[in-house]
C-alpha positions as CSV (number, residue, x, y, z in Angstrom):
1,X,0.0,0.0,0.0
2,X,1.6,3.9,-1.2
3,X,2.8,5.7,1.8
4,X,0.4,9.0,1.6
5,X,2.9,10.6,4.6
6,X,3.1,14.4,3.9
7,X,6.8,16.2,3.6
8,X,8.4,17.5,6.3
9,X,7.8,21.3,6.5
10,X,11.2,23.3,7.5
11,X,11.3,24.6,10.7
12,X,10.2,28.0,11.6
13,X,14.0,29.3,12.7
14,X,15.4,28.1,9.3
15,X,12.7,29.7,7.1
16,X,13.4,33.1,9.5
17,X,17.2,32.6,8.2
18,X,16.8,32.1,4.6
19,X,14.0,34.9,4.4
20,X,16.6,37.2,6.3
21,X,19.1,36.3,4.0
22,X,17.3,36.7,0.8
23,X,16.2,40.7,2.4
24,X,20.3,41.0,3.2
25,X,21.1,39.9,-0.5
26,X,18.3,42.4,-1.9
27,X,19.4,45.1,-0.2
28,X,23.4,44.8,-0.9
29,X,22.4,44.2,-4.6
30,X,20.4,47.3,-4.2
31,X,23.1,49.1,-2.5
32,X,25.7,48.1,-4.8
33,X,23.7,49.0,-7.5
34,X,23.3,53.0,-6.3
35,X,26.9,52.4,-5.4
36,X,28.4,51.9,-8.6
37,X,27.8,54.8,-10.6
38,X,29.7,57.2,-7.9
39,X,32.6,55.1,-7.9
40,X,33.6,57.3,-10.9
41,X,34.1,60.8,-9.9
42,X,32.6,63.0,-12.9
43,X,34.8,66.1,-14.8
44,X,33.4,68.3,-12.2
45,X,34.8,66.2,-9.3
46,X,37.9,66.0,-11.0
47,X,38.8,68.8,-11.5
48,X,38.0,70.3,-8.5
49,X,40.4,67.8,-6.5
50,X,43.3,68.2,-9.3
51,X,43.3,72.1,-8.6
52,X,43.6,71.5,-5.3
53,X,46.5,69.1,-5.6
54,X,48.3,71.4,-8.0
55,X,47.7,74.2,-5.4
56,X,49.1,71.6,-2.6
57,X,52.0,71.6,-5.3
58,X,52.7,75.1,-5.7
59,X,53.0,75.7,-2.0
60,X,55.8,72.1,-2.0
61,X,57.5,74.5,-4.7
62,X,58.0,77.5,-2.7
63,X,59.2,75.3,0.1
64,X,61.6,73.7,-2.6
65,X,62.5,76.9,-4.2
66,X,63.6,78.3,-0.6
67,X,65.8,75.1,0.1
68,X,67.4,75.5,-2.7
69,X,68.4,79.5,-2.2
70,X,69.1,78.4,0.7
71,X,71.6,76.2,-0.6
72,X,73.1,78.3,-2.9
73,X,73.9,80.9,-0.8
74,X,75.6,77.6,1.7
75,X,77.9,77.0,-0.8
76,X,78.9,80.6,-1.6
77,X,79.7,80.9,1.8
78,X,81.0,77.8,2.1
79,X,83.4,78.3,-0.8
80,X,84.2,81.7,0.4
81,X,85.4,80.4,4.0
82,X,87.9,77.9,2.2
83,X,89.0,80.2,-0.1
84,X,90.1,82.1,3.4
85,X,91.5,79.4,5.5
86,X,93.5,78.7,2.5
87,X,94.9,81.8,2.1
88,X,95.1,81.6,5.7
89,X,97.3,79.0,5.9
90,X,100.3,80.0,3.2
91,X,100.1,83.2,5.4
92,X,101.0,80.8,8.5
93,X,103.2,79.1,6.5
94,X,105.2,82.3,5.5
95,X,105.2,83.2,9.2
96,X,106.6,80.1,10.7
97,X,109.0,80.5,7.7
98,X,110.3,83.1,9.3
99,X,110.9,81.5,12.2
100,X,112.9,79.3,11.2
101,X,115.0,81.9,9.2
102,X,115.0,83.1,12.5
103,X,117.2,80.0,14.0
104,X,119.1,79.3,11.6
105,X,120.8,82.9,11.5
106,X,121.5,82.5,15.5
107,X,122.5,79.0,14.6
108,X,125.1,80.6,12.6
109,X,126.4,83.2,14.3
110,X,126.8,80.7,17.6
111,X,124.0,77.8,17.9
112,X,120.1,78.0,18.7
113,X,118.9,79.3,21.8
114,X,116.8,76.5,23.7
115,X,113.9,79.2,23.6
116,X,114.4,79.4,19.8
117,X,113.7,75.7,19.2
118,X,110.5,76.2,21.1
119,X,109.5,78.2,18.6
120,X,109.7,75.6,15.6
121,X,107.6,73.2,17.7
122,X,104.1,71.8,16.6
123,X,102.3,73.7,19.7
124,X,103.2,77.7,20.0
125,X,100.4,77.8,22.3
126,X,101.9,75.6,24.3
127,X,105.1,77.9,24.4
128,X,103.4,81.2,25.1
129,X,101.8,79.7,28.1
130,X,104.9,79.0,29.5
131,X,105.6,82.9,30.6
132,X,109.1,82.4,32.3
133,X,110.2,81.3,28.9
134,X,109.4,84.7,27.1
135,X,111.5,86.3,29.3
136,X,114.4,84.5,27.4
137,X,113.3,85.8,23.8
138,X,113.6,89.2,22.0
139,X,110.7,91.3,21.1
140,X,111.1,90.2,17.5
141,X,110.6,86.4,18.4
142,X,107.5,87.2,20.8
143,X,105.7,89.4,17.5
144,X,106.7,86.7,15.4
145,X,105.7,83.7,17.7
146,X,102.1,85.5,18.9
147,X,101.6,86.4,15.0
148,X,101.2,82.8,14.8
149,X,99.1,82.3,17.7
150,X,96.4,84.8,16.2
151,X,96.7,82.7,13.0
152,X,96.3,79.4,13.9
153,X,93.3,80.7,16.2
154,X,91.4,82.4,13.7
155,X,92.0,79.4,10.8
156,X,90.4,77.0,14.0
157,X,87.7,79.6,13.9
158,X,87.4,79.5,9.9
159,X,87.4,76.0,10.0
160,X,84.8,75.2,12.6
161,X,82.3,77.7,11.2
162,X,83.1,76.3,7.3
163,X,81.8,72.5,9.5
164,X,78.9,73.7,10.5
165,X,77.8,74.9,7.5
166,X,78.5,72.3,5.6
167,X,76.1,70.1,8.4
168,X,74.0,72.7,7.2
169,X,74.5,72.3,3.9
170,X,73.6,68.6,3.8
171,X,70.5,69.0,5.8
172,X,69.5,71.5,2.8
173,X,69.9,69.6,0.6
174,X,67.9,66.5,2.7
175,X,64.9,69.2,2.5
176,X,65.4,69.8,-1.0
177,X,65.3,66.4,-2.2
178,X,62.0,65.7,-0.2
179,X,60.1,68.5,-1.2
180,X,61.0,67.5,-5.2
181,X,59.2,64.5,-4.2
182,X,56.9,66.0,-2.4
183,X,55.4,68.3,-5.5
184,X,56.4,65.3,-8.0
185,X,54.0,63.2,-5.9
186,X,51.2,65.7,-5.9
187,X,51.5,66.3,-9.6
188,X,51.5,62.2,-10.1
189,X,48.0,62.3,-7.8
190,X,47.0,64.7,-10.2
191,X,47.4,62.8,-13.7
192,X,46.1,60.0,-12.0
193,X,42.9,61.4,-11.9
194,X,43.2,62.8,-14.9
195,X,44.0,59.8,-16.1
196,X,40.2,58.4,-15.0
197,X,38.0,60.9,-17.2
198,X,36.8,59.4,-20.6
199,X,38.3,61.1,-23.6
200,X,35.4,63.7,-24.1
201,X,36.2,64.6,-20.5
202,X,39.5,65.3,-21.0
203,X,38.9,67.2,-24.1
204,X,36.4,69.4,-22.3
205,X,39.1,70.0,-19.4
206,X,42.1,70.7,-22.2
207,X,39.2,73.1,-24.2
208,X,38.6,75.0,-20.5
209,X,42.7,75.1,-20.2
210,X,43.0,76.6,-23.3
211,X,40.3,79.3,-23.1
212,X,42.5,80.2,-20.3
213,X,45.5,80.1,-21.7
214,X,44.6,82.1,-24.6
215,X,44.4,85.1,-22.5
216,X,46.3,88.0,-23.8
217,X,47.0,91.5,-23.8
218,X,44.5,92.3,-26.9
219,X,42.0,90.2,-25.0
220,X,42.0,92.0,-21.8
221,X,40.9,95.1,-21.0
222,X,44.0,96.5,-18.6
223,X,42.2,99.6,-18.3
224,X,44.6,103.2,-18.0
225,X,46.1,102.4,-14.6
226,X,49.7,103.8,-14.2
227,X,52.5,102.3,-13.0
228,X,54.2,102.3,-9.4
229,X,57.4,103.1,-11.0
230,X,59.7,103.4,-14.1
231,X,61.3,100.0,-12.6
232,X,57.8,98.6,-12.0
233,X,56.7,99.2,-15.4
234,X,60.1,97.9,-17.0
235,X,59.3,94.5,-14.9
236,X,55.4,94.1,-15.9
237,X,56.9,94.9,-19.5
238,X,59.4,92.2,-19.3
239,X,56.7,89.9,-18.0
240,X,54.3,90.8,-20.2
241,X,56.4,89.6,-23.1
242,X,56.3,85.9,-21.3
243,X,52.6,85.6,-21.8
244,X,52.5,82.4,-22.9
245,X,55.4,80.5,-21.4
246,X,54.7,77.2,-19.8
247,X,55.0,77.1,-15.9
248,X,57.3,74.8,-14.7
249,X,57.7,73.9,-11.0
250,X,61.3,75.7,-9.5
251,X,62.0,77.7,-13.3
252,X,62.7,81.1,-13.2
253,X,63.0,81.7,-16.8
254,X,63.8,83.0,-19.3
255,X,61.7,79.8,-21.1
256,X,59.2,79.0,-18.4
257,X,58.7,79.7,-15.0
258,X,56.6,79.1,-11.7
259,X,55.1,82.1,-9.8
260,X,58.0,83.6,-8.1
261,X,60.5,83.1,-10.6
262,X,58.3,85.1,-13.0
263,X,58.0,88.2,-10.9
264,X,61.9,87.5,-9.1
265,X,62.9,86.9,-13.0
266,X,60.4,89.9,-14.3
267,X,62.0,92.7,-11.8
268,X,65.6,91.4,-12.8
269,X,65.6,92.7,-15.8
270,X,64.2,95.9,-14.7
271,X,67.9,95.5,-12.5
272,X,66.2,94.8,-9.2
273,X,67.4,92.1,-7.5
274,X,64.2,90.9,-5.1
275,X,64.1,87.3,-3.2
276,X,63.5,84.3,-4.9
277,X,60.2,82.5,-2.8
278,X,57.2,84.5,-2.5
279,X,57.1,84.0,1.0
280,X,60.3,86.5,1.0
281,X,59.0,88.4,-1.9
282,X,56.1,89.8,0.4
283,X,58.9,91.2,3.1
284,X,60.2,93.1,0.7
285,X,58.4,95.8,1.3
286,X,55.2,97.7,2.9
287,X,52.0,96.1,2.5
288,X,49.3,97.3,0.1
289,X,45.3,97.0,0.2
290,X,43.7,96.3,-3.1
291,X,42.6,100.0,-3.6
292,X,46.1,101.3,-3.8
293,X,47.3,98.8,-6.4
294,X,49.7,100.2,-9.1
295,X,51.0,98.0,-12.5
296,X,54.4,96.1,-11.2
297,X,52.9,95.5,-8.0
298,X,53.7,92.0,-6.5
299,X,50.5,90.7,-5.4
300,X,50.0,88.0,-3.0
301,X,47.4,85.2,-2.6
302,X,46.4,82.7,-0.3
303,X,47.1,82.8,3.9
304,X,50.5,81.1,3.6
305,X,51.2,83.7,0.4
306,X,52.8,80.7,-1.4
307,X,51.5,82.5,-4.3
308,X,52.7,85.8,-6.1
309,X,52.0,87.8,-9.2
310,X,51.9,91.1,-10.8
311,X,49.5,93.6,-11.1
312,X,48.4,94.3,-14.3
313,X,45.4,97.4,-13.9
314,X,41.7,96.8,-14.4
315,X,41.4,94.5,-11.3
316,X,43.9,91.8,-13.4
317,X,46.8,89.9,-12.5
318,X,49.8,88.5,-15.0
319,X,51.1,85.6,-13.0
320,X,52.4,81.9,-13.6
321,X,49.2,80.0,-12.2
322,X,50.3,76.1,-11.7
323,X,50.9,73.0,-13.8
324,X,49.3,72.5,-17.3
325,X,48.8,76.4,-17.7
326,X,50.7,79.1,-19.2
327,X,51.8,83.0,-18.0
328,X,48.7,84.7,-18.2
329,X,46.3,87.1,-17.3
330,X,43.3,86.4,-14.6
331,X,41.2,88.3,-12.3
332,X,42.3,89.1,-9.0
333,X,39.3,87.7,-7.5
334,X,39.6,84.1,-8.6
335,X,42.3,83.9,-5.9
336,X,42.0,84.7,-2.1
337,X,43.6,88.3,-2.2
338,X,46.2,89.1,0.9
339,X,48.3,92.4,0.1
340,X,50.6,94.0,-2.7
341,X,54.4,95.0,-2.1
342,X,55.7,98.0,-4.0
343,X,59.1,97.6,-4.9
């Protein structure tokens, strides 16, 4: 006879734990779903975080451009100092020269004087200390002798200072190479985002650029605002013909520049020499509100001022702006205004 026994129904826990399962899968489905479309930033998104990072970039560049003044000037000084001790030392070598001239003209007219051959010893110091002993030389010896003293002292004093900045000197140049990485790494960050937008993206972004970069004198209306100076207009004019020149991070010209070389390369060939960073650029001189802005100027922008340009009338500044863009013109209120220098 067929068994007519009914299946076993699943228990009420298990059925709870598939139905919560199914509900779990739904909704991470779901989620993954809404997810997946902002995985992507969009050209907006983009762009925004690559102008930050060449910002971030710019202010590693001042940093990099003051280490390596800073450096510079080490080794000028550094060079100097040895150029000094060496000098230093034929002078000490002339001098215990003439010592020894010395003894061998009372060797020859009757032997050395035991006080005599103190003086050819490795440690004059050592002699003049001994003060009963200078009672035995003439006045001649004791010039001669304490001539070499101050020598031999101020060559220890050469020497030691030429040590410590040369400690310097490498710890520069420890600073230097980490802020080339540290801007190399920013602009990296950037191209990698770049690097995500489809190809209309990036031709939309390289169409913006250009606009930009396309700025020029016959396109912007400078207004009739005079110049601080006859060396302040010689320096806009200089920069003015750069319009157009790449910007590179640590250039100064005359090819392509970043922000401070342009205006530290711009008033040069006015024949101003002004600092190099734009952080010493905008202690140059007395600090200016926007109202009493002159063409030449130096104007400076954001609250670490780790950006400089040049005033160029109308409310317009001709500046170096940051990586992928050219010397150009741009309103002074797309960037947070601080203060002008006059130079």
């Amino acid at each position: 006879m067929a068994s007519h026994r009914r299946p076993k129904q699943p228990s009420r826990t298990r059925v709870t734990v598939l139905t919560t399962a199914a509900a779990a899968a739904v909704v991470l489905s779901a989620n993954a779903a809404n997810a997946a479309p902002s995985e992507k930033p969009g050209k907006d998104e983009v762009k925004a975080k690559v102008d930050k990072l060449y910002e971030q970039a710019e202010q590693a560049t001042e940093k990099y451009n003051g280490a390596k003044e800073k450096q510079q000037k080490l080794q000028k000084e550094i060079s100097t100092i040895q150029d000094n001790v060496a000098r230093g030392q034929e002078e000490l070598n002339k001098l215990r020269d003439g010592l020894g001239s010395l003894a061998t003209a009372q060797y020859r007219s009757g032997g050395i004087d035991p006080s005599v051959q103190l003086f050819l010893s490795s440690d004059p110091d050592d002699y003049l200390d001994k003060a009963s002993t200078l009672d035995q030389l003439s006045g001649q010896q004791v010039e001669a002798l304490k001539k070499i003293q101050d020598k031999q002292r101020e060559l220890a004093q050469e020497r030691a200072e030429a040590t410590g900045k040369l400690k310097d000197l490498a710890s520069t140049r420890t600073e230097l190479g980490n802020k080339k990485k540290e801007v190399q790494g920013k602009l990296a960050e950037a191209q990698k985002l770049l690097n995500t937008l489809t190809a209309k993206e990036k031709a939309a972004l390289a169409a913006e650029q250009q606009r930009a970069n396309r700025s020029s004198s016959d396109r912007v209306d400078l207004g009739n605002d005079s110049s601080a100076s006859g060396r302040a207009a010689a320096a806009f004019s200089a920069a003015q013909s750069k319009i157009g020149s790449p910007y590179v991070y640590g250039a100064s010209g005359p090819s392509s520049f970043d922000c401070s070389g342009l205006t530290s390369w711009a008033y040069a060939q006015a024949g101003v020499s002004i600092p190099r960073t734009s952080e010493a650029q905008a202690n140059y001189g007395a600090h200016l509100s926007q109202s009493q802005l002159q063409v030449g100027d130096l104007v400076f922008f954001y609250g670490d001022l780790h950006h400089v340009g040049l005033y160029a009338g109308n409310g317009q500044v001709l500046h170096a702006p940051h990586t992928g863009a050219v010397v150009r013109y741009e309103a002074i209120g797309n960037m947070p205004f601080q203060f002008g220098v006059r130079v």
